[in-house]
PDB file of N, CA, C and O in Angstrom, chain B, residues numbered from 101:
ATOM      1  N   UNK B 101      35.480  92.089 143.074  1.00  0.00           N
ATOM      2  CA  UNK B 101      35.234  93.455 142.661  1.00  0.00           C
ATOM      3  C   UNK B 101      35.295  93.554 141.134  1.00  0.00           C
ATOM      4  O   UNK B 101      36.274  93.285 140.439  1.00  0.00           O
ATOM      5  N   UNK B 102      34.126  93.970 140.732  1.00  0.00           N
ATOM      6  CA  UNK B 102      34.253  93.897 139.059  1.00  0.00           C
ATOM      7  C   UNK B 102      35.571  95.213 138.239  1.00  0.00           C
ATOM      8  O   UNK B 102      35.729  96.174 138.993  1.00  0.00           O
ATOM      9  N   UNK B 103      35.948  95.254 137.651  1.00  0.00           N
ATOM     10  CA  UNK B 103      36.453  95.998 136.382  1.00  0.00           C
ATOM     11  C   UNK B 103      35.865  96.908 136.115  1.00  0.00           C
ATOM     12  O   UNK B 103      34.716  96.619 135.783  1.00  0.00           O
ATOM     13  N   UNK B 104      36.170  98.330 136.081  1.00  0.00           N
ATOM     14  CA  UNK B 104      35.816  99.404 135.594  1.00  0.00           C
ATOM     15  C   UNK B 104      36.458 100.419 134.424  1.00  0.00           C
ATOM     16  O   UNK B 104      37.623 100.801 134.318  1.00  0.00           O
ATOM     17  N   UNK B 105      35.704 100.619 133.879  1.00  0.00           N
ATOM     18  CA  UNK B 105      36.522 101.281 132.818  1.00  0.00           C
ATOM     19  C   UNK B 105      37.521 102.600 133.350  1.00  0.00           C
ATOM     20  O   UNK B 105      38.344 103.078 132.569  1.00  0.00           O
ATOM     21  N   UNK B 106      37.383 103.061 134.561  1.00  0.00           N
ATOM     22  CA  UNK B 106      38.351 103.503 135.150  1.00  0.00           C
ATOM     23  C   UNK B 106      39.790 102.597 135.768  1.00  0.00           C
ATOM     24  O   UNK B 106      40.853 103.143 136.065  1.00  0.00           O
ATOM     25  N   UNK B 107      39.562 101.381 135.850  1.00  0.00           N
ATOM     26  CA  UNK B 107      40.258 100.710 136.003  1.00  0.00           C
ATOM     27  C   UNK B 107      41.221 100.409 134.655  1.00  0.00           C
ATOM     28  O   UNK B 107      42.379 100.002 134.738  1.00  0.00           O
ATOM     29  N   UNK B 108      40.683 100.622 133.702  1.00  0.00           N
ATOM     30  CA  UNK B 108      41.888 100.095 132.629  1.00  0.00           C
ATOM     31  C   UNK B 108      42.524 101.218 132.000  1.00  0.00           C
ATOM     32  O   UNK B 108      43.458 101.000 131.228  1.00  0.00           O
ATOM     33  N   UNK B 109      41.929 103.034 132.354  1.00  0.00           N
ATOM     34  CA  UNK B 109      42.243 104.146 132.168  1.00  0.00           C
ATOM     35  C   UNK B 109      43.367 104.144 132.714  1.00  0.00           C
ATOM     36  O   UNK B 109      44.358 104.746 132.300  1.00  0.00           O
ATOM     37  N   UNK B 110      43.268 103.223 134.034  1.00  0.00           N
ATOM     38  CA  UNK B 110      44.864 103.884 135.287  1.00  0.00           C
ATOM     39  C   UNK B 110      45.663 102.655 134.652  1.00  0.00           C
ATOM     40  O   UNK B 110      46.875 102.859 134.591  1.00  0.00           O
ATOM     41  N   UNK B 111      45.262 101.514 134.204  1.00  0.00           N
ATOM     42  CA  UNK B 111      46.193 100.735 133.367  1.00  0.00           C
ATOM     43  C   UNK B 111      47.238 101.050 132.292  1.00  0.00           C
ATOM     44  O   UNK B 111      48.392 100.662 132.110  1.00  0.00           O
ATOM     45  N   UNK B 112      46.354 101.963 131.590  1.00  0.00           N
ATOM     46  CA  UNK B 112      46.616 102.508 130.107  1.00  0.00           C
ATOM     47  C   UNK B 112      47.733 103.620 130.995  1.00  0.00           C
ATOM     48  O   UNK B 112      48.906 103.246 130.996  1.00  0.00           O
ATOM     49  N   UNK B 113      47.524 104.510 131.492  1.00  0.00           N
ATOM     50  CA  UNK B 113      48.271 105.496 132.464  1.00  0.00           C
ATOM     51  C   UNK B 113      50.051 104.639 133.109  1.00  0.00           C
ATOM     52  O   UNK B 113      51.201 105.034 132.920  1.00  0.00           O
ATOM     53  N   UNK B 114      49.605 103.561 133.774  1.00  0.00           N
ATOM     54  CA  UNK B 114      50.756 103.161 134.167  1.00  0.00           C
ATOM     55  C   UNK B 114      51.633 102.441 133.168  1.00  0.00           C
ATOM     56  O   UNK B 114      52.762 102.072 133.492  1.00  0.00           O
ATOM     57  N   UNK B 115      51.012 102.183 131.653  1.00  0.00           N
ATOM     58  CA  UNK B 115      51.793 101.420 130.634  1.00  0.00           C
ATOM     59  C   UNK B 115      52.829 102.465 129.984  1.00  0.00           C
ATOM     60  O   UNK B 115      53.752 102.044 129.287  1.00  0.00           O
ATOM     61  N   UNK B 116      52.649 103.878 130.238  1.00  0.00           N
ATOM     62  CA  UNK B 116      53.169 104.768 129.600  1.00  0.00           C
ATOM     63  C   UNK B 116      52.456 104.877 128.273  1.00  0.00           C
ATOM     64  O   UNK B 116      52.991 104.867 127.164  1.00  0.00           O
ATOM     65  N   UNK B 117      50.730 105.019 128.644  1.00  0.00           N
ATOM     66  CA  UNK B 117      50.283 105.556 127.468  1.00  0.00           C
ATOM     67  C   UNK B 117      50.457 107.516 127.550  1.00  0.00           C
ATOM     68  O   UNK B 117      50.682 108.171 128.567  1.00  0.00           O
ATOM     69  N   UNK B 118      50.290 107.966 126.340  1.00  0.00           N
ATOM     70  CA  UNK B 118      50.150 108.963 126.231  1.00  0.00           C
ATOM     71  C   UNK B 118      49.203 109.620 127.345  1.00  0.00           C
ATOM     72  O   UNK B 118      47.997 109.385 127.271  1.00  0.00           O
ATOM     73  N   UNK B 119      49.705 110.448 128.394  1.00  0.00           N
ATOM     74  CA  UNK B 119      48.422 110.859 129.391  1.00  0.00           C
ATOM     75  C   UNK B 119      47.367 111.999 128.553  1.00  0.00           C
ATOM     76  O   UNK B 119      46.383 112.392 129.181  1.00  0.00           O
ATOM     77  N   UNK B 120      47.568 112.455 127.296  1.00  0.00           N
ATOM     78  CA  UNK B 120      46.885 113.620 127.140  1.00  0.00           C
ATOM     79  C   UNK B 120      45.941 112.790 126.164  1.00  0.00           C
ATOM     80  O   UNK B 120      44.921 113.376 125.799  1.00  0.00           O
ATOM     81  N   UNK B 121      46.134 111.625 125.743  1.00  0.00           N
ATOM     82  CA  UNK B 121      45.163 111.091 124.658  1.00  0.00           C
ATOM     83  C   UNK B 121      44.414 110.188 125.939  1.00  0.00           C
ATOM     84  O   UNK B 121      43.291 110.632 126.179  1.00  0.00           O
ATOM     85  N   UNK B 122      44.665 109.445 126.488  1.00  0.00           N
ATOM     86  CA  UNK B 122      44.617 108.670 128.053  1.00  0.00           C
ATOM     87  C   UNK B 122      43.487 109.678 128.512  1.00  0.00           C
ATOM     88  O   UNK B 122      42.315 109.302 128.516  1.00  0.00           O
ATOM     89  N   UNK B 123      43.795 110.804 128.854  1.00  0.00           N
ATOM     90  CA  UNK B 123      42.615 112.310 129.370  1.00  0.00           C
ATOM     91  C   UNK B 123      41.204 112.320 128.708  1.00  0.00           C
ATOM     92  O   UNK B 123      40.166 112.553 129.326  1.00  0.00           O
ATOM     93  N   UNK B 124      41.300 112.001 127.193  1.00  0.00           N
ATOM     94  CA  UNK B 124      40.456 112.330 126.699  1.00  0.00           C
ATOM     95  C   UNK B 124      39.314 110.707 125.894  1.00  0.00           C
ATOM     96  O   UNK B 124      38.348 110.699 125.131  1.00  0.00           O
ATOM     97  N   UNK B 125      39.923 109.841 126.428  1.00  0.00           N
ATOM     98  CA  UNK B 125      39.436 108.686 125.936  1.00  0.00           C
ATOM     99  C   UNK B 125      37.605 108.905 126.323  1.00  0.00           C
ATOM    100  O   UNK B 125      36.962 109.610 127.101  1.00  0.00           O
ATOM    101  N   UNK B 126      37.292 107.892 125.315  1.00  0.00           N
ATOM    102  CA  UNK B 126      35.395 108.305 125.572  1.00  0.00           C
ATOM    103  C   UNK B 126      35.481 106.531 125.558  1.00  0.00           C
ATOM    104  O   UNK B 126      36.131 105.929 124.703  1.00  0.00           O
ATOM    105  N   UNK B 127      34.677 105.815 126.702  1.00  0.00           N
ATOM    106  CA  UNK B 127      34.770 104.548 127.110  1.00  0.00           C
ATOM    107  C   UNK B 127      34.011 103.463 125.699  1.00  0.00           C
ATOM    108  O   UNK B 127      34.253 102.274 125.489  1.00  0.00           O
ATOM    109  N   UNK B 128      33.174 104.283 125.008  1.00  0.00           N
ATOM    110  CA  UNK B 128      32.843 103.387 124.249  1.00  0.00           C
ATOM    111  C   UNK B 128      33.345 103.372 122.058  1.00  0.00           C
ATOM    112  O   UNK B 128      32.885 102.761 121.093  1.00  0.00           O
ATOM    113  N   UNK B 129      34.129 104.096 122.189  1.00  0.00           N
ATOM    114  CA  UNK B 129      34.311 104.708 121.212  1.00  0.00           C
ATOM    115  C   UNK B 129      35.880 103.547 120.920  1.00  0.00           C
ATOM    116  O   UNK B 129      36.735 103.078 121.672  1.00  0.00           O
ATOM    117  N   UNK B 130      35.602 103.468 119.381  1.00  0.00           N
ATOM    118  CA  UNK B 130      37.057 101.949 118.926  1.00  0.00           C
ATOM    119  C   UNK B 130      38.284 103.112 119.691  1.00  0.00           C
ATOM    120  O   UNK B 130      38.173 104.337 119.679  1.00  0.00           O
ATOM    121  N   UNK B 131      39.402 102.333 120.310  1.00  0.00           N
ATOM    122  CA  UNK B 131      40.766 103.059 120.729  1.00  0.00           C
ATOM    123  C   UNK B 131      41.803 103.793 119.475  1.00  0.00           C
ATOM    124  O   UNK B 131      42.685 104.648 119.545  1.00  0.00           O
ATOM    125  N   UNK B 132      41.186 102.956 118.259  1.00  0.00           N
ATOM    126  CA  UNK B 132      42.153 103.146 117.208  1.00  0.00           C
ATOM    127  C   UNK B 132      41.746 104.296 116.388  1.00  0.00           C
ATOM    128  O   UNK B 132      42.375 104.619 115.380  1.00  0.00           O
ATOM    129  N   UNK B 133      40.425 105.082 116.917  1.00  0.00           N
ATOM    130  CA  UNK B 133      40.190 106.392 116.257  1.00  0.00           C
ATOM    131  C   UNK B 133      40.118 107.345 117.123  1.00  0.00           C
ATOM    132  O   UNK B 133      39.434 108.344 116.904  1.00  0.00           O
ATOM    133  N   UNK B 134      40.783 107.184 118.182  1.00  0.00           N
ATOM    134  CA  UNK B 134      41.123 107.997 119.154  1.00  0.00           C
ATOM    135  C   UNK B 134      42.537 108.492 119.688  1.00  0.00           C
ATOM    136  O   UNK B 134      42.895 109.113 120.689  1.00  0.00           O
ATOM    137  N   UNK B 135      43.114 108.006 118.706  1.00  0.00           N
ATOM    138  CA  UNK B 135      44.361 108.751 118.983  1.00  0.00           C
ATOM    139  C   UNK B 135      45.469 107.828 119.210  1.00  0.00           C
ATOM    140  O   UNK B 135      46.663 108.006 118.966  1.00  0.00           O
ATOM    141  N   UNK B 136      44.785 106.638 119.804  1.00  0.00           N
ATOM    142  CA  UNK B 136      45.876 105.318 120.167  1.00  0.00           C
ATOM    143  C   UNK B 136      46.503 104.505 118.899  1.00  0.00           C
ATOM    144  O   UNK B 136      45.606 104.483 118.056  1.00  0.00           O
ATOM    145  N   UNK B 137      47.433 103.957 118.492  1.00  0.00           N
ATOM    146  CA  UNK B 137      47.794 103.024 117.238  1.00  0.00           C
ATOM    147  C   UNK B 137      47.719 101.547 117.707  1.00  0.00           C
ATOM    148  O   UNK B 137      47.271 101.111 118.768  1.00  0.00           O
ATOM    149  N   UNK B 138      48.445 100.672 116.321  1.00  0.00           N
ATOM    150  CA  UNK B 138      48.803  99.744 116.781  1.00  0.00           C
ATOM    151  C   UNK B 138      49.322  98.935 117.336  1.00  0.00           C
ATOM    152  O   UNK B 138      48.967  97.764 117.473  1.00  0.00           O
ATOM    153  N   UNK B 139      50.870  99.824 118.002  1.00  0.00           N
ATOM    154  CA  UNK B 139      51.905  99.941 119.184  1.00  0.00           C
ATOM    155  C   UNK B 139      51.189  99.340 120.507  1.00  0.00           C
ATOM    156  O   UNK B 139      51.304  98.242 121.052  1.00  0.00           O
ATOM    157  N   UNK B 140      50.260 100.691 120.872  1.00  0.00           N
ATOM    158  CA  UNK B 140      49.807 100.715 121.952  1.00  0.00           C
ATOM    159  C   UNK B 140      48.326  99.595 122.652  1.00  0.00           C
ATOM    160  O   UNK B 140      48.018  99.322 123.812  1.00  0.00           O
ATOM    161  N   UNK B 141      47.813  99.261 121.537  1.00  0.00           N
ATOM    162  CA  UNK B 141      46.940  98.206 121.816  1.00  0.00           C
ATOM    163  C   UNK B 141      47.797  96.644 122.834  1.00  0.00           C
ATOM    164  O   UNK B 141      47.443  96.115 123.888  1.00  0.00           O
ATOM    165  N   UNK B 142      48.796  96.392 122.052  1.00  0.00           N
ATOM    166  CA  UNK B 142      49.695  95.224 122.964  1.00  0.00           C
ATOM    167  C   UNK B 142      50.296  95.519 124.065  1.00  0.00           C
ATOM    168  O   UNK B 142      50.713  94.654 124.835  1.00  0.00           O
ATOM    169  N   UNK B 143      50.418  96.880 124.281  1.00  0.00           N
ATOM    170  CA  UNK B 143      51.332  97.609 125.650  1.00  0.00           C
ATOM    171  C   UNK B 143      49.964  97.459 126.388  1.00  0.00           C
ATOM    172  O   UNK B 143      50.199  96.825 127.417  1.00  0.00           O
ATOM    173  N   UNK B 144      48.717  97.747 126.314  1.00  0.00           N
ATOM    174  CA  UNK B 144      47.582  97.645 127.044  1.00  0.00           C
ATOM    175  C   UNK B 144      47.457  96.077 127.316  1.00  0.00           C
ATOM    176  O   UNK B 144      47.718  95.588 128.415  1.00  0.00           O
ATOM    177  N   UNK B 145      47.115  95.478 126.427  1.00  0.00           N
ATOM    178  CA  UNK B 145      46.926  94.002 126.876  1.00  0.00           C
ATOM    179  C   UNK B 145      47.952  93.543 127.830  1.00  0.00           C
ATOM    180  O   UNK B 145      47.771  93.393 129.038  1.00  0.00           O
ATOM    181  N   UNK B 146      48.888  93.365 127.276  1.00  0.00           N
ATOM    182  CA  UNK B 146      50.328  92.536 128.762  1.00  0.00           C
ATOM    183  C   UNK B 146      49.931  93.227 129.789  1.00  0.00           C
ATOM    184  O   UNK B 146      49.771  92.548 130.804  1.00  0.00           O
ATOM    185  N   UNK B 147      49.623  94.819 129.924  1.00  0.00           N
ATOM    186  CA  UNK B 147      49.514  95.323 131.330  1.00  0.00           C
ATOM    187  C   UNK B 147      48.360  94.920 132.016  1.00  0.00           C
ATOM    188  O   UNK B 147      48.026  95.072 133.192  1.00  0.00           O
ATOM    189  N   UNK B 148      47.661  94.227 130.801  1.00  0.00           N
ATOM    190  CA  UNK B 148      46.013  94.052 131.708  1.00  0.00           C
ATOM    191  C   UNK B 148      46.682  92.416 131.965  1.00  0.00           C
ATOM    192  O   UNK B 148      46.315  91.876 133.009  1.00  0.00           O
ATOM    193  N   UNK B 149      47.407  91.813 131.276  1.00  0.00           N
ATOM    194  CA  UNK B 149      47.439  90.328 131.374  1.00  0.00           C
ATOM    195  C   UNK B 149      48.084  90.377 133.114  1.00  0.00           C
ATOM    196  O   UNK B 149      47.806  89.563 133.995  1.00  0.00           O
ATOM    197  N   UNK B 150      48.935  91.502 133.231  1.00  0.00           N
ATOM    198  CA  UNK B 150      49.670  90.958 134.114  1.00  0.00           C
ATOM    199  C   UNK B 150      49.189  91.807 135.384  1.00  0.00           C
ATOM    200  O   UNK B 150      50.106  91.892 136.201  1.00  0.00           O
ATOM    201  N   UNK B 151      48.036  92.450 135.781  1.00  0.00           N
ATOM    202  CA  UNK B 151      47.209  93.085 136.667  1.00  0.00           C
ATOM    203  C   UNK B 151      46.191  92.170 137.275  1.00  0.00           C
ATOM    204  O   UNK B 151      45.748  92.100 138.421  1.00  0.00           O
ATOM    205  N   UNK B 152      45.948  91.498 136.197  1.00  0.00           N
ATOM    206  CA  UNK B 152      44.762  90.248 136.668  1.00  0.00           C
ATOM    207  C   UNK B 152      44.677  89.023 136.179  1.00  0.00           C
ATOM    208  O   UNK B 152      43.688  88.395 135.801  1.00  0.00           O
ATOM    209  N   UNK B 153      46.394  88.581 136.239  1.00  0.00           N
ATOM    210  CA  UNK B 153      46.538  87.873 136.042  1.00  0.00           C
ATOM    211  C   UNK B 153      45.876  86.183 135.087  1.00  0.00           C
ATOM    212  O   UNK B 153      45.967  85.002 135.423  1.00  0.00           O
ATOM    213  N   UNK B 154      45.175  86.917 133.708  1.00  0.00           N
ATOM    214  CA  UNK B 154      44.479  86.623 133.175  1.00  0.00           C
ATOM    215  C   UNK B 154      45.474  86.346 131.552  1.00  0.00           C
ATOM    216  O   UNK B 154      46.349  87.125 131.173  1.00  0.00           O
ATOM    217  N   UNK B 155      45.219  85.565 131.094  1.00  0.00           N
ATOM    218  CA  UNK B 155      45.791  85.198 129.667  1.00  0.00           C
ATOM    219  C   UNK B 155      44.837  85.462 128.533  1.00  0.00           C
ATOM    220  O   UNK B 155      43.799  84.835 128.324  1.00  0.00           O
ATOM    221  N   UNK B 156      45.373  86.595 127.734  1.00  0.00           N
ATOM    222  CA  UNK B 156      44.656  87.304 126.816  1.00  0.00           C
ATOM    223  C   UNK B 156      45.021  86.597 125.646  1.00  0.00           C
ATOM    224  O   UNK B 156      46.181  86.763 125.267  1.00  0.00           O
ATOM    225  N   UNK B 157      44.084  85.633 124.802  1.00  0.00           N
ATOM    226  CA  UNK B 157      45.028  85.403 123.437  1.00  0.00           C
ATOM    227  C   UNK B 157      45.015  86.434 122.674  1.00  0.00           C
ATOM    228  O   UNK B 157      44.566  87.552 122.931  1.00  0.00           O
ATOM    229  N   UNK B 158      45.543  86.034 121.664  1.00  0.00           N
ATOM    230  CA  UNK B 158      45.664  87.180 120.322  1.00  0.00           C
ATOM    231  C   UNK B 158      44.295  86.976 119.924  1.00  0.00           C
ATOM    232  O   UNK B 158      43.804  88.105 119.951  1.00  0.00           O
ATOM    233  N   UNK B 159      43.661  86.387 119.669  1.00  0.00           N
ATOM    234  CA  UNK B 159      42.295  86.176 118.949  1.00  0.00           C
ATOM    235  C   UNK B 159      41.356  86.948 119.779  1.00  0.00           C
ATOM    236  O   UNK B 159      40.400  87.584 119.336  1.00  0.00           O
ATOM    237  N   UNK B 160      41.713  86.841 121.067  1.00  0.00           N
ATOM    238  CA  UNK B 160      40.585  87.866 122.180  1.00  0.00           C
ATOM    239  C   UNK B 160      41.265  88.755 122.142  1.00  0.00           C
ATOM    240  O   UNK B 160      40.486  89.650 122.469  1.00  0.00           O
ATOM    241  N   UNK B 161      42.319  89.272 121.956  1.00  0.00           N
ATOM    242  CA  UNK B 161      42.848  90.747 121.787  1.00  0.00           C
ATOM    243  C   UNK B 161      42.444  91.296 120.932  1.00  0.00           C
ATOM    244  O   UNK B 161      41.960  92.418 121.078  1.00  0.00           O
ATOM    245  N   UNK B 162      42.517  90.635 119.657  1.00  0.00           N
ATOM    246  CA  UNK B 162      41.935  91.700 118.683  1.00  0.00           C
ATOM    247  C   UNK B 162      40.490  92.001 118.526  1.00  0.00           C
ATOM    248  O   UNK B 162      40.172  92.999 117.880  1.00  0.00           O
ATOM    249  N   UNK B 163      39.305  90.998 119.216  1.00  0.00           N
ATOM    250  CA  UNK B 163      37.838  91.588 119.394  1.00  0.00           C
ATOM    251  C   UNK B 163      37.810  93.002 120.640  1.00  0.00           C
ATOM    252  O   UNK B 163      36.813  93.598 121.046  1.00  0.00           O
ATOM    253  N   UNK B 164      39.344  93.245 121.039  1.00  0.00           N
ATOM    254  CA  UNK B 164      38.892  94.262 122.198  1.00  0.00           C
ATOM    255  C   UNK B 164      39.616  95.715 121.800  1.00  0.00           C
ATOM    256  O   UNK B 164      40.801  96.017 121.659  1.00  0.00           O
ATOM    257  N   UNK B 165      38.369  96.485 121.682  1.00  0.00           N
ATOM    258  CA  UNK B 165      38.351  97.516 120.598  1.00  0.00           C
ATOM    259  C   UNK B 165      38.102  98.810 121.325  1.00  0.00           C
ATOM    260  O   UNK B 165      38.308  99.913 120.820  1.00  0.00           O
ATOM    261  N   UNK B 166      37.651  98.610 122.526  1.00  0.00           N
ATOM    262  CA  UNK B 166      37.328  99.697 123.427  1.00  0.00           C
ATOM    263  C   UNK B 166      37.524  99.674 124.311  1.00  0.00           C
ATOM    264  O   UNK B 166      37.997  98.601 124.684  1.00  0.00           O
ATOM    265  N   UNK B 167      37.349 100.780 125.401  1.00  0.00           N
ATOM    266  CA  UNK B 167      37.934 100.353 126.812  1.00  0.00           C
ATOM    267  C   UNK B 167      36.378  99.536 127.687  1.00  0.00           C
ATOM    268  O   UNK B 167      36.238  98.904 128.734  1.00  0.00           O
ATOM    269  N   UNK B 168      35.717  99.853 126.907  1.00  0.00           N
ATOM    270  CA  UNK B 168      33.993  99.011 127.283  1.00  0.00           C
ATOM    271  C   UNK B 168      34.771  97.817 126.996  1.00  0.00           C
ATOM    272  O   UNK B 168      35.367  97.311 127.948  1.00  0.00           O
ATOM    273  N   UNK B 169      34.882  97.205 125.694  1.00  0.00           N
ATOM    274  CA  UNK B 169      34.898  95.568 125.282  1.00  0.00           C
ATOM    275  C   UNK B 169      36.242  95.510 126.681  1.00  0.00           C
ATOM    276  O   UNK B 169      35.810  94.791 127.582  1.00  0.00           O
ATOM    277  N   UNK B 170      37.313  95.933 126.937  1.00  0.00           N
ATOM    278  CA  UNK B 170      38.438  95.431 128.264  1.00  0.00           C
ATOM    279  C   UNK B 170      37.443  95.028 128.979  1.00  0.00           C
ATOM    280  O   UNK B 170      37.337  93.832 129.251  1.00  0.00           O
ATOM    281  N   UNK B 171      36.304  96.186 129.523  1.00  0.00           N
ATOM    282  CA  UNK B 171      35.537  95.735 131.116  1.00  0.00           C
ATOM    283  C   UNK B 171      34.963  94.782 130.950  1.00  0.00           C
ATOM    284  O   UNK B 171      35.165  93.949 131.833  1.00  0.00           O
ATOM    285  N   UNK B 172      34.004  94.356 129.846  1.00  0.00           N
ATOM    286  CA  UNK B 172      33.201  93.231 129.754  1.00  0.00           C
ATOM    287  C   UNK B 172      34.047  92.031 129.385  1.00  0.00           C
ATOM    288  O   UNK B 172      33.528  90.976 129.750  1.00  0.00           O
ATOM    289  N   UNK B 173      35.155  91.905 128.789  1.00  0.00           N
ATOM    290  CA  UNK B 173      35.966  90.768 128.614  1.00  0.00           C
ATOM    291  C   UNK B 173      36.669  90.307 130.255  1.00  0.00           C
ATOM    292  O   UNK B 173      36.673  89.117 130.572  1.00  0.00           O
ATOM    293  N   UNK B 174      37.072  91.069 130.931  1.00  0.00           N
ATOM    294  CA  UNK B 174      37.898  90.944 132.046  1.00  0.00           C
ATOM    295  C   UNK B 174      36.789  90.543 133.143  1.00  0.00           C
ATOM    296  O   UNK B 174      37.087  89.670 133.958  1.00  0.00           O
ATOM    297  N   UNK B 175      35.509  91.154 133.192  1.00  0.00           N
ATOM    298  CA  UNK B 175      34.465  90.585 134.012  1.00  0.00           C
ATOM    299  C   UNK B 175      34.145  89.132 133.843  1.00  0.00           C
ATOM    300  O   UNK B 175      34.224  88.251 134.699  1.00  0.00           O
ATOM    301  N   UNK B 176      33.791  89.037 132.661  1.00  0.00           N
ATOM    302  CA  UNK B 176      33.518  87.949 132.318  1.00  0.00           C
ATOM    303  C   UNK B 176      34.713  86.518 132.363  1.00  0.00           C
ATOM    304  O   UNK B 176      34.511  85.308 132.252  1.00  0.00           O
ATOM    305  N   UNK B 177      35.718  87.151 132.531  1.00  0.00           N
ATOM    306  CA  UNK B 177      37.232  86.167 132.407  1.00  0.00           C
ATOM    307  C   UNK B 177      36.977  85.992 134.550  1.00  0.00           C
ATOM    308  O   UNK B 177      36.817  84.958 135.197  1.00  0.00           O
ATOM    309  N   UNK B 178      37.029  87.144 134.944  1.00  0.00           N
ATOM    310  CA  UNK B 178      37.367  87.544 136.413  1.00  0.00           C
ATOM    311  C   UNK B 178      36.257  86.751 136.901  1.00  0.00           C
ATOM    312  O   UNK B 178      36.536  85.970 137.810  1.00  0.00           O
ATOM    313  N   UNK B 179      34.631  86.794 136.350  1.00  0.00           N
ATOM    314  CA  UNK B 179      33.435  86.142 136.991  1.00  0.00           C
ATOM    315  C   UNK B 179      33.351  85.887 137.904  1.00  0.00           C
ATOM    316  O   UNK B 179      32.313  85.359 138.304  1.00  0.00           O
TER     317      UNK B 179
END
């Protein structure tokens, strides 16, 4: 079953992201001008590392900038 960008919304949700910035996310738009910092980018990754059991380096963490780049990185990891 592929990855949906609703799928990493309920991620972001169960990491204890902010639900009211979380509400308003737009799937293709960078996370870091939306309200999210630099805190919250690593609280997203471990939760995605450890959902699908997938090993995110730091070097692929930092090309993932949107909740689009999560789906297409995790598809492509998940294949």
């Amino acid at each position: 079953m592929a990855v949906t960008g609703t799928d990493i919304i309920t991620i972001m949700k169960e990491a204890g992201i902010d639900p009211e910035i979380v509400g308003k996310l737009k799937l293709d738009a960078p996370l870091l001008h939306q309200g999210l910092d630099s805190i919250d980018l690593p609280v997203i990754a471990v939760a995605t590392e450890k959902k699908y059991k997938v090993d995110l380096s730091d070097a692929d963490a930092t090309k993932l900038r949107s909740i689009n780049d999560f789906v297409v990185y995790l598809n492509q990891k998940l294949g």
